[in-house]
Every structure is written in C-alpha cells, then in structure tokens.
N, C-alpha and C positions, 0 to 999 in steps of 0.2 A: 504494500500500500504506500504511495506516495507520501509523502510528510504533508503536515497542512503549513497554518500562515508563518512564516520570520514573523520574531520578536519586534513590535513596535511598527507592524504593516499592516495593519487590519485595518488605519484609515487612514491611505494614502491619500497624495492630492500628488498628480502630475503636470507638470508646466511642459508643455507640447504634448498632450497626450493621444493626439492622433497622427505622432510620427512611426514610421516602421518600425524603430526597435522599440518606442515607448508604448506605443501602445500592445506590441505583444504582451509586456510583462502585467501592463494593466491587466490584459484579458485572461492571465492566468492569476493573479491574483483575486478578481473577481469571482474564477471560476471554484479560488479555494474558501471562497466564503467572505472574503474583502470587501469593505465598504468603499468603493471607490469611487472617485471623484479626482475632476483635473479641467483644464482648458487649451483650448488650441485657436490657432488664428483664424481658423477657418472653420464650417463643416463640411462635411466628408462624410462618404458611406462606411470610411470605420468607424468615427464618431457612433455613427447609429449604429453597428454593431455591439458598440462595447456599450451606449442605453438599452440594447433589449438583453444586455447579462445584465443590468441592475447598477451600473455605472452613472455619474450626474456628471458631463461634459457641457461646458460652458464656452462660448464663442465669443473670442475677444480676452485680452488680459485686463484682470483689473482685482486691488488688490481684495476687492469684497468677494469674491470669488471661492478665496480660501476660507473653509471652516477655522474655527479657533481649537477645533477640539481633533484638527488633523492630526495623525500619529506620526508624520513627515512627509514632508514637500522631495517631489524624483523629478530629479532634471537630468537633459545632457547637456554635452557638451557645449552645443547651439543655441542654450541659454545664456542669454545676458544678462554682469550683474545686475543691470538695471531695470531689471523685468518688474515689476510692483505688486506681482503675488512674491518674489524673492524676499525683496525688500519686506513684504509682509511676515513673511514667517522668521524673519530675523528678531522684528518685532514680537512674536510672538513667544520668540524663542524656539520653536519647531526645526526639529532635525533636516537638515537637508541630506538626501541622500544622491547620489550620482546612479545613474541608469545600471551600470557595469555592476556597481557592488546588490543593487538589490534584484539582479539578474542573478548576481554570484550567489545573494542568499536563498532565492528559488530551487538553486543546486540541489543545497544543505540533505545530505541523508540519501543523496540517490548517485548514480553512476554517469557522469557528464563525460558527452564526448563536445568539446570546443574547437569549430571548425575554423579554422585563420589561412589566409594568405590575401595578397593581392587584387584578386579576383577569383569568381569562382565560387565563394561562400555560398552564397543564396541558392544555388544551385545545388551545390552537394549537400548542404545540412537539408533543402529540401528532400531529396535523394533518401537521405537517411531515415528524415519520418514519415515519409509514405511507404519506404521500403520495411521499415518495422512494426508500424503501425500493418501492412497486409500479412504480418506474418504475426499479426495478435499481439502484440508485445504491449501495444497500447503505450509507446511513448510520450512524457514530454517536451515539448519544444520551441522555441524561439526562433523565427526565421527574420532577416531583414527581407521580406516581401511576401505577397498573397502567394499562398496556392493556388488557390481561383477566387473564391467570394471573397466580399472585405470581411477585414476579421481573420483569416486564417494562419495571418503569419504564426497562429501561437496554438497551443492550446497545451490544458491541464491533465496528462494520463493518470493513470492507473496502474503504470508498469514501474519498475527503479531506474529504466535509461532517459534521460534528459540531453535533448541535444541541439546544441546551441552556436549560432554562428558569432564567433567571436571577432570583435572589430580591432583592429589596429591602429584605426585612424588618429585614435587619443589616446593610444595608450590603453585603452581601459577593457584590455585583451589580458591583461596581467592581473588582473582580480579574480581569475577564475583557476579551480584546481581541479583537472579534468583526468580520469580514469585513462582518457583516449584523445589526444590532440591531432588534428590534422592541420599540417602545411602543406597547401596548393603550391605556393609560388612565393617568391622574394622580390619585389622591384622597388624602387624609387616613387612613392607616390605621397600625397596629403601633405606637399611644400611648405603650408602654412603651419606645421607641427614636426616633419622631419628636417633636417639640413641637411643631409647626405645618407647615402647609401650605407652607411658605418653605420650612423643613428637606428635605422631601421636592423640591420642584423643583430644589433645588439639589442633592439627592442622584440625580437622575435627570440634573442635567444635567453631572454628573461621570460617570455611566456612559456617557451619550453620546458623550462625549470621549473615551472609551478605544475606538472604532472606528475598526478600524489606516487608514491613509490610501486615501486610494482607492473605503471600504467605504460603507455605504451605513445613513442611519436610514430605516425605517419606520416611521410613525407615524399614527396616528387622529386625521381631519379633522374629524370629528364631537363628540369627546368633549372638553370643558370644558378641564380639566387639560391634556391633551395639546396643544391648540391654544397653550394658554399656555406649554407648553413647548417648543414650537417657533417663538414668537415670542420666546423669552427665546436660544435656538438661534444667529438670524439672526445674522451675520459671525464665525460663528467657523468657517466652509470645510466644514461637515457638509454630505455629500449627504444631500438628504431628499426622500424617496417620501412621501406623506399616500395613505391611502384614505378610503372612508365615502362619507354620502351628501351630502354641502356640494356646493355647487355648484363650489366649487375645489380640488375633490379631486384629485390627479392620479392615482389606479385610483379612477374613481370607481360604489358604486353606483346601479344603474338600478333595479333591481326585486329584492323580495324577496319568493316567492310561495311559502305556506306550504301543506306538501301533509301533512297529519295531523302525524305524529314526523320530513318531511324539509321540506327549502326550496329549489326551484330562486332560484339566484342569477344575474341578470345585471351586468354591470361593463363597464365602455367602458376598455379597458387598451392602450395603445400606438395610438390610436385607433380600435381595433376593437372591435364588441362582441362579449361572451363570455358565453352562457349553461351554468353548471354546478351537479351536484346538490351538497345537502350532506346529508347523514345522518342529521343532529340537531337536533331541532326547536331555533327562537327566534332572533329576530333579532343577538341576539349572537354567536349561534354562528357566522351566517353573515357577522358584519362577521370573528372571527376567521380565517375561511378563505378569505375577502380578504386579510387583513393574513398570512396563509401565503403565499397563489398572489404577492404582491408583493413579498415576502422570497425566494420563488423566483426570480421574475424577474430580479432585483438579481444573483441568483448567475449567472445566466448560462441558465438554465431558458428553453425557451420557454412562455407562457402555455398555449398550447394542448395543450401536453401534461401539462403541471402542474395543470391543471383537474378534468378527469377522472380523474386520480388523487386526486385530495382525496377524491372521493365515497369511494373505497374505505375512508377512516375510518367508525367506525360506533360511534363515541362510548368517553369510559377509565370509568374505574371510578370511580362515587360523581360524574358529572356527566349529570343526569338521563338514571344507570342502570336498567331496567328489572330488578328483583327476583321479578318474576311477578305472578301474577295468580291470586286465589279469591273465590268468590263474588261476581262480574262484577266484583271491583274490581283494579285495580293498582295497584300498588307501587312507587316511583321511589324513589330513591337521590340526594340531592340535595347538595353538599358547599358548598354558599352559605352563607356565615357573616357577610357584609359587606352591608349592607344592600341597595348596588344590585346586588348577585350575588342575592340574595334577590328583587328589583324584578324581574329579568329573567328568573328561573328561573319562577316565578311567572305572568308573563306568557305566555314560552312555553309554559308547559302550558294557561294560557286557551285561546290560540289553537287544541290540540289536544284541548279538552274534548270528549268525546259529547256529545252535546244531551240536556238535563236532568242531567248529571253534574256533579257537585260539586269542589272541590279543598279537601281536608285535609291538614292538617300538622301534623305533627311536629316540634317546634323543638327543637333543643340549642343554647343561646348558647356562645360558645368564646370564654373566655379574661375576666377580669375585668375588665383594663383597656380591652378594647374593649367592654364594655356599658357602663361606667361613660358612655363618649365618645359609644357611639352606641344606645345602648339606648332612646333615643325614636325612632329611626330603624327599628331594626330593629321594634318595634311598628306604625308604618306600615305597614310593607312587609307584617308578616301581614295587614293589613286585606286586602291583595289575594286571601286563601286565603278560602273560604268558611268553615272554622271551624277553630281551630288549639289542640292542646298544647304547653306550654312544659313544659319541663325545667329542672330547677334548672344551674346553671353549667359547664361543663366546664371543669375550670381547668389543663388540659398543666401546661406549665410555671411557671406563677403560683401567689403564695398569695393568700389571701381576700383581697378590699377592703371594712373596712368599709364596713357599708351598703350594697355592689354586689351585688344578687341580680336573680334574672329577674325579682323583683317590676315593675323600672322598666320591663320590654320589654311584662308584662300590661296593667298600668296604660296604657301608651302606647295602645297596641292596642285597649283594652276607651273609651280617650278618643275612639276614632273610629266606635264602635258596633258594631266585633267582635267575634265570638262566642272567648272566649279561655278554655282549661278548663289551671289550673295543675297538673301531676303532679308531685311531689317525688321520689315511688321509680320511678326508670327500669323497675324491674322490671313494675312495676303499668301504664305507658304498653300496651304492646302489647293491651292487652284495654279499655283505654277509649278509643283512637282503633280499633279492631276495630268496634267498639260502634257506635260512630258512623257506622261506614259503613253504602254503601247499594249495588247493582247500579249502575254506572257511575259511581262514582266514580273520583276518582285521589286517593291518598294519598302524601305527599309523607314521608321520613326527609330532617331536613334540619339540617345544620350543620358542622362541620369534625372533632368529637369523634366521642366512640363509639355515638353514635345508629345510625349505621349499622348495627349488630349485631342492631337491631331488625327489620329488614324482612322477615328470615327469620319471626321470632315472631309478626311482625302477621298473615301470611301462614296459619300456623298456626291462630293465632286466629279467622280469618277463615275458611277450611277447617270446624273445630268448629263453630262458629255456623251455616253448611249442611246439616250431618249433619240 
C-alpha cells in the first residue's frame, strides 16, 4: 500500500498550480486525501481537472488567495520573489516549500525510479507508467506532460514503484533518492542556471550519488555526455547498466527497424535476444524504451514481460503528437526546442515520409537565453525540414536579451541554403504555412511554447483551402 500525506501537506497552496510539474504533484496529493488549493495565471483544462479531485484553483495572483491556515505555500523555480501570495505567506509565517522536495517527499516509503537527462524524460518516464501500470503494478507517477487528457501527467497508485521524471534545469534533480536512476543524455543546456559543460557533469554527477545503496544507474552507451559521465562515475560503488548501440553496451541494441509511425526493436538483454514493438516513430524513441525495459529490469521486472508492455504506450502529448489531418496533409505536434531534440524529431519523421511528401515547420524558439547559446544550432537543424516558419521568441519566464531574436536561428538556416519564411504575428503563421502545403505533406508545430495552439488552426486553414 502506498504511504499517504508528508508531514505538514495536507493543506497545501500552490503558486503556479496548473504548470506541468506542479500540478502533477497537486493531483496526487489531492488524490491522497489533501486539501488543496493554489492559483495560476490563467485557466486551463488542468485547472478543471485538479477542481473535479476537490482542489480550489484561483485565477490570477493575489495575496487573499492564500488560506491563513495553509500547511505550506509549493513553488518552483519560475516563481518570483515578488509574487504576493509569496510575500503573503512570509507574513504569515507559512512554510515555503520548492516543487522538487515535496515531489521528493511523495517518494517517502516507496521504490522511485528518477528519470534525468537532457531530453527525452517525458517520454521514457511516460514509457515506464503505462508500461507498469499494463502489467498491474498500478504505479505512481509524475510526468512533465499529459498522457492524453488534462490531468494525466500524475496520478496516485497503489503499487510501491513511483516514477518520476527528474528535472535538471534547477538543480532540483538532487533532492531525490531513487532505487533506479536513468541518464538519457548529457548536453549543455538551461544557460541561465548552467555556465559550462563542467557545471552540468558535475550537477548530474551529484544526482547520481543520491541512489540509495544497492540501486542501480542506467545510462546511455551511445550518447557523448553520458559516456563521459560514466567515466567520470568509475570508483565511486554506483551500479551501472549502459544500453544503446556500442559495442559494450550491457542491454545492448541489435536492430532498429522502422515500420511507418512504429519500430520493432531488438536488444540482447541478460544474454538473450529480445524482439519488441515501440509505438512511436525514430530512433530515439526506441533507444528510450530501452533505457525503460533496463530500469525495469534493475527493479526486479523480468524483461520479457516488461517488453511487451512498453508497446502499449502510444506516444504523450506534444511529442510527435498527431493533430489530424486535411487536405492529405498532417499535422504533428512536436515539443523539441533543443536543437538535437529538433535533429531527431526531424529525422524521424524522414524516415516516415510518403514518397514525394514534404516536411514543414513551424518553429517557436523558447526562451532567450537559449537562442542567444544555440541559435546557430537550432538553424541547422531546420535545414533538415524541407521549408520552415520561424516565430518571433517565446520568452516563459525570461525578459528580452538584447539583440537575441529568431533573427540568429533564420540567418543560420537560410546560411545553409534553407528555405526559411520569418512570421512575427503568431496569428498570421497558420495561413502561411497552410499555404505552403501540399497533399502529402507532414507539417511539423514545433517548440516548447504556445505554438502548439496552432495545429488546430493550421488544420482549419487547410480544410478552407479544399472547399
């Protein structure tokens, strides 16, 4: 049986509570008997998720908001001091607690596997609760994104596995003490909190240490960073699993054979081989659901039933989502903002193109400090699109950087003899990549920001243009 509420949670108040990761944790405290309560800037169909568990979500900040008799105010990162439910509970004296640690205390008493790397997370921790959850285990879980409805990034089991995609972005990847940790990948990302490449290896090789004795790393034999980080790893007693396709992988892949939007995957795991489906097209997807079925195994899973269950995922939401389809073309949903998330997403839809069909995109860069760093990067990576819209900046939580605009990501793109068309008013994009299209294309919404909101209207547009 699952543990119930951490000491001094039973009446939270969350400041963003209808973001990705906050509001998972809302929805499973709620689900453990919590009185919860929180506000977010907007509403939202999770908002109304987390009011029909019995949650009181408020629209708009302001400090009447917060009860007097909250048990502690949960923020992240993307909270500012100057938010006035903060300020309120300072007054009040009310515990603040940071999103990570009362993630960590959710843990408490059950067997956490903390999915980390670069890219990739959302994806394999999805992987891991539909893949245990069909094999009755009735896990635990935290995902940063829907499975399909709002609401689903979380929910409350019944089983002792809890599994949790762990963030890096702030650090707050090191408050977690997990039975089973996975590293995807190593890169240089989240500029406005790392300063180098050093920073980051040594922030990933503090989170590694915090896997309680016994437990077990998983990591990628294939991927640059990772290899580095497991040679930086050696004598400090960390059990470590590697998969991928190196020759000294220990789950290592054999073949990855691409069948339209799925990929039968074979792996030589405990020395056996093991052929299984995966659901979602590109070879990333299918090194992720290696690096699940091996985090299974660690816990005590046998492969062969952990395999077949994976197939049952069938992709979360905004990682090449399918939106529909008019006038023979479809619509993907693509949430790659980093440029080899862009590389690969990319690629995999190559691989799935109709013969003579095109691949267009729709860009939104997210966040200033990461074009500033990789915005000639991310210009490559559209070379791989047959012809691409850029979007002026999405900026969450950041203000402007002089001089940083999508200009650097066209410019890049258009230096490698890309077809690049800049749109400034998001409103105006859905009728000129519409335009563009053709009967078997694939049109890509792609970036971390509110592009997604598009794919309905491209669709639209694309409808009309038929008539």
């Amino acid at each position: 049986m699952a543990p119930g509420l951490p000491t001094a949670m039973d009446r939270p108040h969350f400041i963003g509570i209808g973001g990705a990761g906050m509001s998972g944790i809302a929805k499973i405290l709620a689900q453990r008997g919590a009185k919860v309560a929180g506000s977010d800037a907007k509403d939202s169909a999770t908002a109304d998720a987390l009011r029909s568990l019995g949650a009181t979500v408020h629209i708009g900040h302001d400090a009447a908001h917060l009860a007097d008799d909250a048990s502690c105010v949960v923020v992240s990162s993307a909270i500012r001091e100057d938010n006035p439910e903060l300020a309120r509970a300072a007054e009040l004296g009310i515990p603040v607690v940071h999103r990570s640690d009362a993630l960590a205390r959710l843990m408490d008493g059950l067997r956490p596997i903390a999915v980390a790397g670069t890219h990739g997370k959302t994806t394999t921790t999805s992987m891991l609760a539909v893949s245990l959850g069909a094999l009755g285990l009735d896990p635990s879980y935290a995902i940063g994104g829907d499975l399909d409805l709002p609401g689903s990034n979380a929910a409350h089991g019944s089983g002792e596995i809890f599994v949790a995609e762990a963030d890096e972005s702030d650090r707050s990847f090191h408050k977690y003490a997990p039975e089973v940790a996975i590293v995807l990948n190593v890169e240089l990302d989240h500029h406005a909190n790392y300063a180098s490449i050093e920073e980051i290896y040594d922030s990933f090789r503090i989170f590694a240490g915090k896997i309680v004795p016994g437990g077990t790393l998983v990591i990628s034999a294939d991927q640059e960073g990772a290899r580095e980080l497991t040679a930086r790893l050696e004598g400090t007693g960390i059990r470590t699993v590697t998969y991928g396709e190196s020759l000294d992988a220990d789950v290592r892949i054999g073949a990855v054979v691409a069948k339209g939007l799925t990929s039968d995957v074979t792996v030589q795991i405990d020395d056996a081989p093991l052929t299984f489906t995966v659901s979602v097209p590109g070879r990333h997807y299918a090194h992720n659901a290696v690096a699940a079925l091996a985090a299974g195994v660690a816990l005590g899973i046998p492969a062969e039933e952990l395999a077949p269950a994976i197939a049952a995922y069938q992709g979360v939401k905004r990682r090449l989502q399918l939106k529909g389809e008019a006038a023979g073309v479809q619509v993907i949903d693509s949430y790659a903002h980093h440029p080899t998330e862009m590389t690969a997403d990319l690629e995999a839809m190559r691989a799935g193109l109709p013969e003579g069909g095109r691949i267009l995109v729709l860009f939104q860069p997210h966040l200033f400090s990461r074009t500033q760093e990789l915005g000639t990067e991310m210009g490559v990576a559209l070379a791989l699109a047959d012809a691409s819209v850029v979007l002026d900046i999405y900026p969450a939580r950041e203000d402007p950087v002089p001089g940083v605009t999508s200009e650097l990501i066209i410019d890049a793109a258009r230096n490698t003899g890309a077809d690049v068309t800049a749109v400034h008013g998001k409103a105006d994009a859905p009728a000129v990549i519409a335009g563009m299209a053709r009967p078997g294309d694939l049109v890509l919404t792609m970036g971390a920001g509110d592009v997604t909101d598009l794919g309905p209207l491209i669709l639209d547009r694309l409808a009309q243009q038929n008539r």
